[in-house]
mmCIF file of the N, C-alpha and C atoms, coordinates in Angstrom:
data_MODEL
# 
_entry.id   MODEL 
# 
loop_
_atom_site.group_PDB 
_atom_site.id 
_atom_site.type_symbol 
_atom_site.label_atom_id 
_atom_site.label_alt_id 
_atom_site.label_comp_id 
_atom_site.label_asym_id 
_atom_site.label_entity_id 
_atom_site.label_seq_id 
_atom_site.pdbx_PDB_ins_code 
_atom_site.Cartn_x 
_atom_site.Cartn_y 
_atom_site.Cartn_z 
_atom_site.occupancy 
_atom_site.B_iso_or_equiv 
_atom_site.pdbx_formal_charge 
_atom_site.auth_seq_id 
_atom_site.auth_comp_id 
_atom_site.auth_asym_id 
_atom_site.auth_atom_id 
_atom_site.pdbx_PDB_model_num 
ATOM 1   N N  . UNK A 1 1  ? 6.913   1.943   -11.601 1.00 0.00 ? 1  UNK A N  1 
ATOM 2   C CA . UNK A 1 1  ? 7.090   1.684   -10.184 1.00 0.00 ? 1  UNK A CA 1 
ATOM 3   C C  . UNK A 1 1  ? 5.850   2.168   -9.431  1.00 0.00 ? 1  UNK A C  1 
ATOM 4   N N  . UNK A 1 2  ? 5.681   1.360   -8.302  1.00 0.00 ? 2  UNK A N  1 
ATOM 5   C CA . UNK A 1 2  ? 4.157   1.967   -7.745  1.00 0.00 ? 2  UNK A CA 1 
ATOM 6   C C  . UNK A 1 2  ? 5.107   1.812   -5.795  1.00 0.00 ? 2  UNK A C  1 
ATOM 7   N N  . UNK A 1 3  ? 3.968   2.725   -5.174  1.00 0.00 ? 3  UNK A N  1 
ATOM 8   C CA . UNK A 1 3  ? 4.272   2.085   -3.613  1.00 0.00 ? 3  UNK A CA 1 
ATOM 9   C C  . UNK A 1 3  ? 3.770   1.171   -3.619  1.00 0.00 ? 3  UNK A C  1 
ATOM 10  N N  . UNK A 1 4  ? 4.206   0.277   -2.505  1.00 0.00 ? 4  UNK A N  1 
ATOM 11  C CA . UNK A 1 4  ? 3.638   -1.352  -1.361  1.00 0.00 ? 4  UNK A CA 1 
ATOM 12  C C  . UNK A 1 4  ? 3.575   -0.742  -0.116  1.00 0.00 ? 4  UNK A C  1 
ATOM 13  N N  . UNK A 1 5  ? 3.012   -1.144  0.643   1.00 0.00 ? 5  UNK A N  1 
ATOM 14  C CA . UNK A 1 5  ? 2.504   -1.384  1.545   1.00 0.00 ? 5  UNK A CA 1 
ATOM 15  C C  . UNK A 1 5  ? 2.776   -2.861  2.776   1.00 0.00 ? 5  UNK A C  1 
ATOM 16  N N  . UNK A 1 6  ? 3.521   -2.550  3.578   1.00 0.00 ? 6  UNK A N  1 
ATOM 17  C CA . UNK A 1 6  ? 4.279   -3.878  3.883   1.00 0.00 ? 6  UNK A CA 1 
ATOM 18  C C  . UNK A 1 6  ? 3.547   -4.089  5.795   1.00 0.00 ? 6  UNK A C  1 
ATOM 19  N N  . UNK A 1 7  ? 4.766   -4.950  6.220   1.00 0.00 ? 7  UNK A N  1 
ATOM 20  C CA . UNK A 1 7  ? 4.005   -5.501  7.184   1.00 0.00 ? 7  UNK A CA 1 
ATOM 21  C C  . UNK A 1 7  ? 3.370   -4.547  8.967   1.00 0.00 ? 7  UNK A C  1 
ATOM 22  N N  . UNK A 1 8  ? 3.838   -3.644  8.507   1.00 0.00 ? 8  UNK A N  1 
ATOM 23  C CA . UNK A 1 8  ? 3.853   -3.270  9.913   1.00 0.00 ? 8  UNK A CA 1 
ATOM 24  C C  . UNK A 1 8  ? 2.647   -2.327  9.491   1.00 0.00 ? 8  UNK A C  1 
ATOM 25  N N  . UNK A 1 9  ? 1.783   -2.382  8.583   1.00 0.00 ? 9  UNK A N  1 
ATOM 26  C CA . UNK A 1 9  ? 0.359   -1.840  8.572   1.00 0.00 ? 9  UNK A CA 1 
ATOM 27  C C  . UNK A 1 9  ? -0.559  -3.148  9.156   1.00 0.00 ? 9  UNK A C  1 
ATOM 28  N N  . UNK A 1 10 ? -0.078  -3.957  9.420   1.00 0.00 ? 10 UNK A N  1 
ATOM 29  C CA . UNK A 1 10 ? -0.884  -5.119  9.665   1.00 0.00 ? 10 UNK A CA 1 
ATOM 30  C C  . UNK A 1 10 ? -1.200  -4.701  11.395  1.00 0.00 ? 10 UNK A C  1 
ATOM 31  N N  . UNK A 1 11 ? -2.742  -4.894  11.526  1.00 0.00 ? 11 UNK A N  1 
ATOM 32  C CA . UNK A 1 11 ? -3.376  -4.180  13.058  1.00 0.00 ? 11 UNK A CA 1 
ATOM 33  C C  . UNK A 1 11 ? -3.630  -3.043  13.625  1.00 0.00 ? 11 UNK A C  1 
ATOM 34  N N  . UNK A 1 12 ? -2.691  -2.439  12.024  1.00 0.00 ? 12 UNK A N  1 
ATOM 35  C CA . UNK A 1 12 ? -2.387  -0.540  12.972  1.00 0.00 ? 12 UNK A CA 1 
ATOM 36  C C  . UNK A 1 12 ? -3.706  -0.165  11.730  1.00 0.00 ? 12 UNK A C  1 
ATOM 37  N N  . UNK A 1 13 ? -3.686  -0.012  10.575  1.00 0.00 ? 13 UNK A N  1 
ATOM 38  C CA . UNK A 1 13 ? -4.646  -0.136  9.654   1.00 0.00 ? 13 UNK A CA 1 
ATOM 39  C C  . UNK A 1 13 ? -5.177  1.961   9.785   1.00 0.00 ? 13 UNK A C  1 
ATOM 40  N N  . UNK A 1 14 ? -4.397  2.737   9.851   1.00 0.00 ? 14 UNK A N  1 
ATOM 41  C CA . UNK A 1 14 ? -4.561  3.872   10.209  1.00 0.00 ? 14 UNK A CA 1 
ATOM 42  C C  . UNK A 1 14 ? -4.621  4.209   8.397   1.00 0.00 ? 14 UNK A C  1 
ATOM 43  N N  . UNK A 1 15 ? -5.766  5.523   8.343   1.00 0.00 ? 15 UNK A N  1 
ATOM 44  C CA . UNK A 1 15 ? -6.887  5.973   7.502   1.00 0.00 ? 15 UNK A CA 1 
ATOM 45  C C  . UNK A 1 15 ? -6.038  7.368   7.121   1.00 0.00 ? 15 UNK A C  1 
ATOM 46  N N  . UNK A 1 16 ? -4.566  7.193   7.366   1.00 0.00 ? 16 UNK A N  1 
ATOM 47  C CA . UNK A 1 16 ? -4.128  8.899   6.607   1.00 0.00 ? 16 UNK A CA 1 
ATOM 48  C C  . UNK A 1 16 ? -3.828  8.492   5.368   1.00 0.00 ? 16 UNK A C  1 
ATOM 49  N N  . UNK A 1 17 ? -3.330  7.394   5.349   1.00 0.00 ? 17 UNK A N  1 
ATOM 50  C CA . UNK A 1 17 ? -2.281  7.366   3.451   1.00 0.00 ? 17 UNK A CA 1 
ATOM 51  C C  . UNK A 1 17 ? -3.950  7.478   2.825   1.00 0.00 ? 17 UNK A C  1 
ATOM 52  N N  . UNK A 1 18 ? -4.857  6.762   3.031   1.00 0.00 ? 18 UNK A N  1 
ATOM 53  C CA . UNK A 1 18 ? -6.353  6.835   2.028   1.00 0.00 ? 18 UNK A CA 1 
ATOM 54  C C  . UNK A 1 18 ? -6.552  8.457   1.923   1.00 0.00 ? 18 UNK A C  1 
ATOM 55  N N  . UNK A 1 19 ? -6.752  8.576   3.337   1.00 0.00 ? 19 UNK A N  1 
ATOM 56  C CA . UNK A 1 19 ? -7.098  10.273  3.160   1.00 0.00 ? 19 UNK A CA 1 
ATOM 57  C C  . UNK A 1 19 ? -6.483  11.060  1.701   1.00 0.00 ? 19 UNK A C  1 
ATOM 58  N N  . UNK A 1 20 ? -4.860  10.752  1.809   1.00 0.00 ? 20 UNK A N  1 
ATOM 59  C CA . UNK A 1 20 ? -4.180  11.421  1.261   1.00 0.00 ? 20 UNK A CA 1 
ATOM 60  C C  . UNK A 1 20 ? -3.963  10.952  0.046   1.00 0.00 ? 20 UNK A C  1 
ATOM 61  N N  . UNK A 1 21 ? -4.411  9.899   -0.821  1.00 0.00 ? 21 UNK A N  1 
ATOM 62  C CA . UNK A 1 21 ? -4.243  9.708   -1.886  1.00 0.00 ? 21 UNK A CA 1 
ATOM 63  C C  . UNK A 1 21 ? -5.309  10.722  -3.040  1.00 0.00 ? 21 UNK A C  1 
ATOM 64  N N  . UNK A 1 22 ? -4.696  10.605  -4.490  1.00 0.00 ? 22 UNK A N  1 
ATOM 65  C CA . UNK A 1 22 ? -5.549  11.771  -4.940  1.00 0.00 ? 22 UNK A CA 1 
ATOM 66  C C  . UNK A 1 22 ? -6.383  10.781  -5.950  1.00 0.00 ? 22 UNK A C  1 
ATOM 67  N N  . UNK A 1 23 ? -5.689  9.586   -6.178  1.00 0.00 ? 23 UNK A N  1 
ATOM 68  C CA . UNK A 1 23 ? -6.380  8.621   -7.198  1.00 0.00 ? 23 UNK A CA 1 
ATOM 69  C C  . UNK A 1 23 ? -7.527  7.407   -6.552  1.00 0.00 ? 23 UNK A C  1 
ATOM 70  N N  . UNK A 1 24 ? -7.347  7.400   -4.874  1.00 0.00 ? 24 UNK A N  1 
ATOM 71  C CA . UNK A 1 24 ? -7.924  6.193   -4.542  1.00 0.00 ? 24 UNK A CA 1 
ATOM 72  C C  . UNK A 1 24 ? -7.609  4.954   -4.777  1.00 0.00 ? 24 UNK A C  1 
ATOM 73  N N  . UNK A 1 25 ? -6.483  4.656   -5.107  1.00 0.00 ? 25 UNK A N  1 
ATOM 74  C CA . UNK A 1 25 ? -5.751  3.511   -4.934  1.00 0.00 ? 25 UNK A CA 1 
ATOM 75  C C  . UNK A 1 25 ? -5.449  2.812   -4.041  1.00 0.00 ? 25 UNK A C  1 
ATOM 76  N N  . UNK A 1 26 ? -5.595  2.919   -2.653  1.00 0.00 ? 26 UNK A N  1 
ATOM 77  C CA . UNK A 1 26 ? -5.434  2.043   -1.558  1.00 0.00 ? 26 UNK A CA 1 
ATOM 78  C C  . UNK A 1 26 ? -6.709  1.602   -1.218  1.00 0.00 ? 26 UNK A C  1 
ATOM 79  N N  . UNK A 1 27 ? -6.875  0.091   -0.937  1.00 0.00 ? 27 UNK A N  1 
ATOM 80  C CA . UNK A 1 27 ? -8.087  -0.815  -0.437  1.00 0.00 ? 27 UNK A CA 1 
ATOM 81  C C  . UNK A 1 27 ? -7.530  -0.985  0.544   1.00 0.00 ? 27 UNK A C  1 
ATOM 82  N N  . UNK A 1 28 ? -8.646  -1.743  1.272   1.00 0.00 ? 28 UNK A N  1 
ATOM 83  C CA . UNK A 1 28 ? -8.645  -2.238  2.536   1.00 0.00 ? 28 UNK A CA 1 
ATOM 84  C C  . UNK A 1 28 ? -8.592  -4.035  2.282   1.00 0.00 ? 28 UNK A C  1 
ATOM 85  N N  . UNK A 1 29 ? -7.048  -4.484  2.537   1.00 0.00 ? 29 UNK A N  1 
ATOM 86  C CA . UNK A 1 29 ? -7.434  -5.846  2.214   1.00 0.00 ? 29 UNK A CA 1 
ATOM 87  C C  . UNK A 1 29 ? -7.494  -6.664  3.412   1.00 0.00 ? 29 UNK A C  1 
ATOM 88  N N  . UNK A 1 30 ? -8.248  -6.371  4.315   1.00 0.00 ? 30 UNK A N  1 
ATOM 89  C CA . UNK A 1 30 ? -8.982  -7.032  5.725   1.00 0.00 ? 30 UNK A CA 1 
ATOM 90  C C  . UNK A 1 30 ? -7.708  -6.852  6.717   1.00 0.00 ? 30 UNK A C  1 
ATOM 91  N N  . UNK A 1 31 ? -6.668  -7.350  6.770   1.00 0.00 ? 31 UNK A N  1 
ATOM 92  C CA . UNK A 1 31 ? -5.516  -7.198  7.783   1.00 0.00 ? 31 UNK A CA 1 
ATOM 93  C C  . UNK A 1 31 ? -4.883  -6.148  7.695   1.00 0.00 ? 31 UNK A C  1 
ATOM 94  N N  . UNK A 1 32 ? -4.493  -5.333  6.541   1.00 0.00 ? 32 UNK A N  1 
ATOM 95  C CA . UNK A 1 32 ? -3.821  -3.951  6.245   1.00 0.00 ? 32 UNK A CA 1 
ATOM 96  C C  . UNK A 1 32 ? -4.147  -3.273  5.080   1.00 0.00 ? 32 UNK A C  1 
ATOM 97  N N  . UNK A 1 33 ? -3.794  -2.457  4.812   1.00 0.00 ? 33 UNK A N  1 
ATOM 98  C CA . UNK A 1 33 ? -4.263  -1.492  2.971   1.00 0.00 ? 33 UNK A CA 1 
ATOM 99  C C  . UNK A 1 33 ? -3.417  -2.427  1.922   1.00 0.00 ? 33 UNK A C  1 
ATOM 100 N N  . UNK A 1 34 ? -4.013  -2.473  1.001   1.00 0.00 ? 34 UNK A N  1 
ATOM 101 C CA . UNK A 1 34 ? -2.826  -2.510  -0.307  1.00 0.00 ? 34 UNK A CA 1 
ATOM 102 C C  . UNK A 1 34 ? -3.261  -1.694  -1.365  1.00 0.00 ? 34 UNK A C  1 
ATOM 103 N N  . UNK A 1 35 ? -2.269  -1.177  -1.960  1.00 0.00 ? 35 UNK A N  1 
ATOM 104 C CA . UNK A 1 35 ? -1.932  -0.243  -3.015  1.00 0.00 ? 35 UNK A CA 1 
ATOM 105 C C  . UNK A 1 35 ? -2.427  -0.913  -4.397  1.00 0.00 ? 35 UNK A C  1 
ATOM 106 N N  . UNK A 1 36 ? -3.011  -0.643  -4.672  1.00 0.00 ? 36 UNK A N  1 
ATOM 107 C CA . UNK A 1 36 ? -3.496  -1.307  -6.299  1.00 0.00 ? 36 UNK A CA 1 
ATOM 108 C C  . UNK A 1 36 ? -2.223  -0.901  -7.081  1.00 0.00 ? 36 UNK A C  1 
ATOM 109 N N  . UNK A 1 37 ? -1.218  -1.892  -7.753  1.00 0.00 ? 37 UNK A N  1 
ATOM 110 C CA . UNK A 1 37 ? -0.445  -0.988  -8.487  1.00 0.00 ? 37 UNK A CA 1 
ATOM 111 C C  . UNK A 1 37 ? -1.186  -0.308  -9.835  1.00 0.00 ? 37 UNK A C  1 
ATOM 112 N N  . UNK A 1 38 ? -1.707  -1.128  -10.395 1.00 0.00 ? 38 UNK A N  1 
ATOM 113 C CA . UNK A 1 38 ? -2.169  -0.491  -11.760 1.00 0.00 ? 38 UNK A CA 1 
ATOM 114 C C  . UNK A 1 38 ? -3.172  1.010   -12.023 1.00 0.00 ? 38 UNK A C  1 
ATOM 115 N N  . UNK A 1 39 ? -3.276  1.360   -10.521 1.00 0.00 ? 39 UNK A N  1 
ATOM 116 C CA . UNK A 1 39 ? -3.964  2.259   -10.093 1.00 0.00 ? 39 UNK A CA 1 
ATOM 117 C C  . UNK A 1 39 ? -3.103  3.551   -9.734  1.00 0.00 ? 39 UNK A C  1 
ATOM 118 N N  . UNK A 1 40 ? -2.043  3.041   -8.835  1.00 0.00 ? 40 UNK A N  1 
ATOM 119 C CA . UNK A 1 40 ? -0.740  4.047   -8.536  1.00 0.00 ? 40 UNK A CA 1 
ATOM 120 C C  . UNK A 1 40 ? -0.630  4.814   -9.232  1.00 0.00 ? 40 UNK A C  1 
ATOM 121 N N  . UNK A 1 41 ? -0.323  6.147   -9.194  1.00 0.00 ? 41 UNK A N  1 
ATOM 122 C CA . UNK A 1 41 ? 0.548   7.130   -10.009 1.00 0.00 ? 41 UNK A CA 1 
ATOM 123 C C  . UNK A 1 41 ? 1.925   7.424   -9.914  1.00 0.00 ? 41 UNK A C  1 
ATOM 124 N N  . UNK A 1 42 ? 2.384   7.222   -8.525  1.00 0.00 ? 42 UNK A N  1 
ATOM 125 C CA . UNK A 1 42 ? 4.028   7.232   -7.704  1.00 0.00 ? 42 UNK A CA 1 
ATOM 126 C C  . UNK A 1 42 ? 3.973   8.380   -7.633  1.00 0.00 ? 42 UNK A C  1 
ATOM 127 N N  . UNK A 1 43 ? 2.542   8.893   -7.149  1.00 0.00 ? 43 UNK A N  1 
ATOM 128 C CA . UNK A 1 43 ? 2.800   10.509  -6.051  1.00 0.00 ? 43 UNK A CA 1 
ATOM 129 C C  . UNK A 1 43 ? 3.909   10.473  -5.409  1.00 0.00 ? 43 UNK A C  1 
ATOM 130 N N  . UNK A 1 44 ? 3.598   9.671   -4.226  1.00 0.00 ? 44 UNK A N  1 
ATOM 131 C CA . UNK A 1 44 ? 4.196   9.396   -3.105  1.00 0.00 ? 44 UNK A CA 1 
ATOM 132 C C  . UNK A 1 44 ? 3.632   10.313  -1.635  1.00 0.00 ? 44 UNK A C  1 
ATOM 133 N N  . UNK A 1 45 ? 2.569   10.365  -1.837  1.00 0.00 ? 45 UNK A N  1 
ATOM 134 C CA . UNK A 1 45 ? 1.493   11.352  -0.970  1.00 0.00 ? 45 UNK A CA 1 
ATOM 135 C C  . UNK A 1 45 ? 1.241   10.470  0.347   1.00 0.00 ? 45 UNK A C  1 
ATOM 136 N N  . UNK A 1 46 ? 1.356   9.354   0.270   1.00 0.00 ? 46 UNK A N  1 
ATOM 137 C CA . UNK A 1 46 ? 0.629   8.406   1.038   1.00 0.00 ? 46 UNK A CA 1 
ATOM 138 C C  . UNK A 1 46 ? 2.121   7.834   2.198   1.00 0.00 ? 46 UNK A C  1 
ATOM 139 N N  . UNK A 1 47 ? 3.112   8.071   1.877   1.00 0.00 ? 47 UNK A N  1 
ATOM 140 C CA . UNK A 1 47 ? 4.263   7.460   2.582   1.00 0.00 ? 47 UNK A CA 1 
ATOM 141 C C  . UNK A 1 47 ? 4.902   8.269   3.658   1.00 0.00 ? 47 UNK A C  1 
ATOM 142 N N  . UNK A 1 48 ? 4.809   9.549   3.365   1.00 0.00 ? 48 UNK A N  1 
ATOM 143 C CA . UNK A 1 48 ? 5.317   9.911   4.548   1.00 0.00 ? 48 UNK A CA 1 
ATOM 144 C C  . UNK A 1 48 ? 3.925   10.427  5.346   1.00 0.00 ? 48 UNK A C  1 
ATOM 145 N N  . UNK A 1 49 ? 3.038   9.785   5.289   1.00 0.00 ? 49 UNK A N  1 
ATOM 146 C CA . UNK A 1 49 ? 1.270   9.961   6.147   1.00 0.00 ? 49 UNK A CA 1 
ATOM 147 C C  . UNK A 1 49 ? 1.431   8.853   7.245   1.00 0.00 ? 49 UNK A C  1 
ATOM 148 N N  . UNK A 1 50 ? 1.916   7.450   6.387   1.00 0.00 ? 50 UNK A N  1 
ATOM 149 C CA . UNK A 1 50 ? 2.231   6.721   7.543   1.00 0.00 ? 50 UNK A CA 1 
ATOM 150 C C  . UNK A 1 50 ? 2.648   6.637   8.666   1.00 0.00 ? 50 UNK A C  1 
ATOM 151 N N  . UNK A 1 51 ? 1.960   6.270   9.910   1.00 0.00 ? 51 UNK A N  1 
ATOM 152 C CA . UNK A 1 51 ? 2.502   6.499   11.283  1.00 0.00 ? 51 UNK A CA 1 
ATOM 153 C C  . UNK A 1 51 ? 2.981   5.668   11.781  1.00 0.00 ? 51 UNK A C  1 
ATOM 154 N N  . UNK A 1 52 ? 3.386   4.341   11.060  1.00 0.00 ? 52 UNK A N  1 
ATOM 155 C CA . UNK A 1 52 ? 4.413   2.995   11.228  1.00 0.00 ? 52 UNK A CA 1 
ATOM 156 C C  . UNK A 1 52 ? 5.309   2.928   10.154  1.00 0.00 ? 52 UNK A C  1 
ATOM 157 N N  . UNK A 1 53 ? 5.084   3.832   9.343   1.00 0.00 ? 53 UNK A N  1 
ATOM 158 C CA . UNK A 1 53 ? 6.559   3.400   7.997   1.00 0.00 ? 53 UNK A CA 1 
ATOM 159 C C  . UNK A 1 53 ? 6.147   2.160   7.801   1.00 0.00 ? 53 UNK A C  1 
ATOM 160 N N  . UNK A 1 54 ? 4.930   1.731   7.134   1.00 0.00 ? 54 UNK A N  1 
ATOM 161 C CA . UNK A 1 54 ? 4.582   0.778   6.128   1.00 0.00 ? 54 UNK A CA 1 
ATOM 162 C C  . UNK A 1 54 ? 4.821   0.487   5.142   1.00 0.00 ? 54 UNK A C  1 
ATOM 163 N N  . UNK A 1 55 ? 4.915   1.960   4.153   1.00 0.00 ? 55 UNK A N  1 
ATOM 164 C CA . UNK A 1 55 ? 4.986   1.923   2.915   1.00 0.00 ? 55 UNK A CA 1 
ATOM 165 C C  . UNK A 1 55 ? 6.414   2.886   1.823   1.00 0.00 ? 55 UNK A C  1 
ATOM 166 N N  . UNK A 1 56 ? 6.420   1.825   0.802   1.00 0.00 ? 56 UNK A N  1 
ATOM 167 C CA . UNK A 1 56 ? 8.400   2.302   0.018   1.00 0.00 ? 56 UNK A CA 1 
ATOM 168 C C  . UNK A 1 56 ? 7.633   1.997   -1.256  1.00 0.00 ? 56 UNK A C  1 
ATOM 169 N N  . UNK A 1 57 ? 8.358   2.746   -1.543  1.00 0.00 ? 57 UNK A N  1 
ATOM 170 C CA . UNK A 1 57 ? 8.359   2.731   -3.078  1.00 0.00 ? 57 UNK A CA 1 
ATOM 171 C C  . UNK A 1 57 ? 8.664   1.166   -4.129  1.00 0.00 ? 57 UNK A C  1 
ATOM 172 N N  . UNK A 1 58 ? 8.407   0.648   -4.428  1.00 0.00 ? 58 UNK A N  1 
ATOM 173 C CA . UNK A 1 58 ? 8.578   -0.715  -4.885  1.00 0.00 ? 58 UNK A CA 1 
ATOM 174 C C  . UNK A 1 58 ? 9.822   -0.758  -4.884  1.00 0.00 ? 58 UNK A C  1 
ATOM 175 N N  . UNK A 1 59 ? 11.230  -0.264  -5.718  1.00 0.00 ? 59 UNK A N  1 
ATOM 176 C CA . UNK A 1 59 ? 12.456  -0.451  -5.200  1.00 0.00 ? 59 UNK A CA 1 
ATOM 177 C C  . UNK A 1 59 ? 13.347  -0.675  -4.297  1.00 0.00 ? 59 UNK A C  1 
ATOM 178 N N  . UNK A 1 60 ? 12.428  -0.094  -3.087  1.00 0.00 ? 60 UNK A N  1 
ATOM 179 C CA . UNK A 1 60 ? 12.724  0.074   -1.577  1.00 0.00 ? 60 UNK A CA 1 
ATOM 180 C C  . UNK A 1 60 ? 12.161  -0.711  -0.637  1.00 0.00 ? 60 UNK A C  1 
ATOM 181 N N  . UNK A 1 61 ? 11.759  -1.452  -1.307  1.00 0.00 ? 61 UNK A N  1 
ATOM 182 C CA . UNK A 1 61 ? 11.110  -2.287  0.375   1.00 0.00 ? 61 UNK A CA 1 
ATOM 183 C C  . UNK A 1 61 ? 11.863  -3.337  0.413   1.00 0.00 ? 61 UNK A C  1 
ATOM 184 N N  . UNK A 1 62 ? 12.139  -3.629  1.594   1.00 0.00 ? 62 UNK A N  1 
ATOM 185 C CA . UNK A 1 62 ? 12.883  -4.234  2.650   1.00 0.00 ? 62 UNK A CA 1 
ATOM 186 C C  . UNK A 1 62 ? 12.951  -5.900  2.148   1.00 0.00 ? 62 UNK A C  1 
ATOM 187 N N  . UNK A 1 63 ? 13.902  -6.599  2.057   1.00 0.00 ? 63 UNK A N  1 
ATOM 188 C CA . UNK A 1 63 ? 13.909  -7.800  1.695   1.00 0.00 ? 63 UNK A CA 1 
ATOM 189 C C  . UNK A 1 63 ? 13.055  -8.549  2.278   1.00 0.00 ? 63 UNK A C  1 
ATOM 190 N N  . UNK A 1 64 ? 13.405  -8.768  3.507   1.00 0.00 ? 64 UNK A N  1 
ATOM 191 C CA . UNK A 1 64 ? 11.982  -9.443  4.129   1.00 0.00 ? 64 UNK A CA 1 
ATOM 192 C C  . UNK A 1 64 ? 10.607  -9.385  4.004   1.00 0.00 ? 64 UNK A C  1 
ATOM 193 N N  . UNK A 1 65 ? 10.455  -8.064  3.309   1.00 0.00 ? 65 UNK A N  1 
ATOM 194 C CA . UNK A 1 65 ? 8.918   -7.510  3.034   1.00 0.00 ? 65 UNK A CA 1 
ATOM 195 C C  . UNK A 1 65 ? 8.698   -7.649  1.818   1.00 0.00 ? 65 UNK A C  1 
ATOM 196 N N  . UNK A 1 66 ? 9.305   -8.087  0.867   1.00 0.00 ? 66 UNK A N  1 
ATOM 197 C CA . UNK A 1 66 ? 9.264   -8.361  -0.672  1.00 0.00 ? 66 UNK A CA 1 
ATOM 198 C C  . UNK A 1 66 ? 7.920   -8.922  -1.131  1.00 0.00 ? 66 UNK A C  1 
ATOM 199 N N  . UNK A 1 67 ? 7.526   -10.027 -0.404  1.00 0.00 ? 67 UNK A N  1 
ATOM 200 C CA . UNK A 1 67 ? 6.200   -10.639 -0.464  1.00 0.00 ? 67 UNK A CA 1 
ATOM 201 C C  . UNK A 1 67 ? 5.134   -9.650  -0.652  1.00 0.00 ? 67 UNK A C  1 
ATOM 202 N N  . UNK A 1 68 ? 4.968   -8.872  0.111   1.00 0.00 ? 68 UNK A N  1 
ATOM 203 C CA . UNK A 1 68 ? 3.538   -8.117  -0.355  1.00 0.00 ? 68 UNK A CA 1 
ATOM 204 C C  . UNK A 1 68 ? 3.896   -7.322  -1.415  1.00 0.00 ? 68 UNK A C  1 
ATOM 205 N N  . UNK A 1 69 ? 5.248   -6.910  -2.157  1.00 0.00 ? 69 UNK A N  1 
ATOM 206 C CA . UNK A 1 69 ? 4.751   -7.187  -3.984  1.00 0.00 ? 69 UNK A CA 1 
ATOM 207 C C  . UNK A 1 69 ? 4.258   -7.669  -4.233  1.00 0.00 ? 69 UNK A C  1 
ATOM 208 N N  . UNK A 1 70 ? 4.370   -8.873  -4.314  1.00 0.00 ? 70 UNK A N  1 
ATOM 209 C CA . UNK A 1 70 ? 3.761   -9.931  -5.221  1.00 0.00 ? 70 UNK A CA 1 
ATOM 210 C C  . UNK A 1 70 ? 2.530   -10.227 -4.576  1.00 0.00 ? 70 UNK A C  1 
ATOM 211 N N  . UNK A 1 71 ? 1.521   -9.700  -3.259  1.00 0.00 ? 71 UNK A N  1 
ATOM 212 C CA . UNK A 1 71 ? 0.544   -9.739  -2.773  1.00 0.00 ? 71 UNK A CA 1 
ATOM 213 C C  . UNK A 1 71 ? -0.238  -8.719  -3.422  1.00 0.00 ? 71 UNK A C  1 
ATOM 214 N N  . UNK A 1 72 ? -0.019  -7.887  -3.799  1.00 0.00 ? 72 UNK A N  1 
ATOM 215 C CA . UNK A 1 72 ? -0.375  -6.478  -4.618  1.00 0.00 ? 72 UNK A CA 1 
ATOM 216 C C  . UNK A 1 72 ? -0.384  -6.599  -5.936  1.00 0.00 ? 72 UNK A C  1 
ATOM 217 N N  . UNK A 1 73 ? 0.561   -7.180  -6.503  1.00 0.00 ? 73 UNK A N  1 
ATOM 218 C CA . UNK A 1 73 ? 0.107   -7.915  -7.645  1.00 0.00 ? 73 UNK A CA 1 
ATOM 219 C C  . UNK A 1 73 ? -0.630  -9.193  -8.088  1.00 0.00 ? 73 UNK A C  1 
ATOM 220 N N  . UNK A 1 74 ? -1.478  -9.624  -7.088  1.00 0.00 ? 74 UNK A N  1 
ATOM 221 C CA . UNK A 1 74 ? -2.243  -10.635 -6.895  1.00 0.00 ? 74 UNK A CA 1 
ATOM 222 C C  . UNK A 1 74 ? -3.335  -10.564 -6.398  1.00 0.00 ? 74 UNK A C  1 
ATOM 223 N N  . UNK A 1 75 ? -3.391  -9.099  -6.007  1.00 0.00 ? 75 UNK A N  1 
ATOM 224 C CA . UNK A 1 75 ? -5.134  -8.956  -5.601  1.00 0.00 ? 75 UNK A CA 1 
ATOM 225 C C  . UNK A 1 75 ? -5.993  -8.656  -6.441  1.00 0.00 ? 75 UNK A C  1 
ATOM 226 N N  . UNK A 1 76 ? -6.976  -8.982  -6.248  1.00 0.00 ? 76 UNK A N  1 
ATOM 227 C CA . UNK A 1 76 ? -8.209  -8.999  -7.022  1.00 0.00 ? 76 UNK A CA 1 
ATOM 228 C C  . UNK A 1 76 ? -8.934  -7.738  -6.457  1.00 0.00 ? 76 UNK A C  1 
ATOM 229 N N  . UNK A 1 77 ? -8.412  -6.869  -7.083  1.00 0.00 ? 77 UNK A N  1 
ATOM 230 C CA . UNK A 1 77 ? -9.003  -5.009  -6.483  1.00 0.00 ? 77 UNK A CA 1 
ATOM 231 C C  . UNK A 1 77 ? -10.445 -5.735  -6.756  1.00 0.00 ? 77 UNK A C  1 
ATOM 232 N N  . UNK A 1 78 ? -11.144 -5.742  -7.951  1.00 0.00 ? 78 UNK A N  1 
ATOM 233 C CA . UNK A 1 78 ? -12.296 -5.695  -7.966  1.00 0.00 ? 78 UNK A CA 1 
ATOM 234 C C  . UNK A 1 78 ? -13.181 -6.384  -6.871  1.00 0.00 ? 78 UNK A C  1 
ATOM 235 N N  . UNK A 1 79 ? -12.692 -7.258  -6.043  1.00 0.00 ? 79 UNK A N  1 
ATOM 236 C CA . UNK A 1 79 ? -13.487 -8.084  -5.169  1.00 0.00 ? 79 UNK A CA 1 
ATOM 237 C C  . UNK A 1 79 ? -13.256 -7.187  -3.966  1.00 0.00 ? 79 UNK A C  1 
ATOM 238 N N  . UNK A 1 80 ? -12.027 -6.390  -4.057  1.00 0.00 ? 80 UNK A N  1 
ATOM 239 C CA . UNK A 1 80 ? -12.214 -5.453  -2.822  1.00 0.00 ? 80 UNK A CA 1 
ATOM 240 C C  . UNK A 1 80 ? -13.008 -4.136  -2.997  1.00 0.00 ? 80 UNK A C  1 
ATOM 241 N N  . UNK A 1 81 ? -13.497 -3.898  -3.938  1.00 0.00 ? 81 UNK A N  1 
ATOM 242 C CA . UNK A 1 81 ? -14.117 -2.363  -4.284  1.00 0.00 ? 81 UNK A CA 1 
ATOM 243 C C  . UNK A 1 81 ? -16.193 -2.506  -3.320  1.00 0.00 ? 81 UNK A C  1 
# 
């Protein structure tokens, strides 16, 4: 299981969950962060940093927000590094 990163980072784009990660797993994917899963450890360091409640634990995110799983598992980290 890894965190996501869902919609309500979109515009707010605030620099604590990065701060607070210990692996560097969050990019910047132009509209909001995403979580590299294969990178994740499932600290969970980065979720309660959030100052919009963006981000759940992959089990936990919100039906409507399901999509940026599968956006996170579809990024091409390397083109964002």
């Amino acid at each position: 299981m890894t965190y996501v990163i869902t919609e309500p980072c979109i515009g707010t784009k605030d620099q604590s969950c990065v701060e607070v990660c210990p692996v560097d797993c969050i990019y910047d994917g132009g509209e909001k962060f995403i979580i590299n899963p294969e990178e994740c450890i499932d600290c969970g360091a980065c979720e309660p940093e959030c100052p919009v409640e963006a981000i759940y634990p992959e089990d936990e995110v919100p039906e409507d927000q399901e999509k940026y799983i599968t956006e996170a598992e579809e990024t091409d980290f390397d083109a964002l590094r």
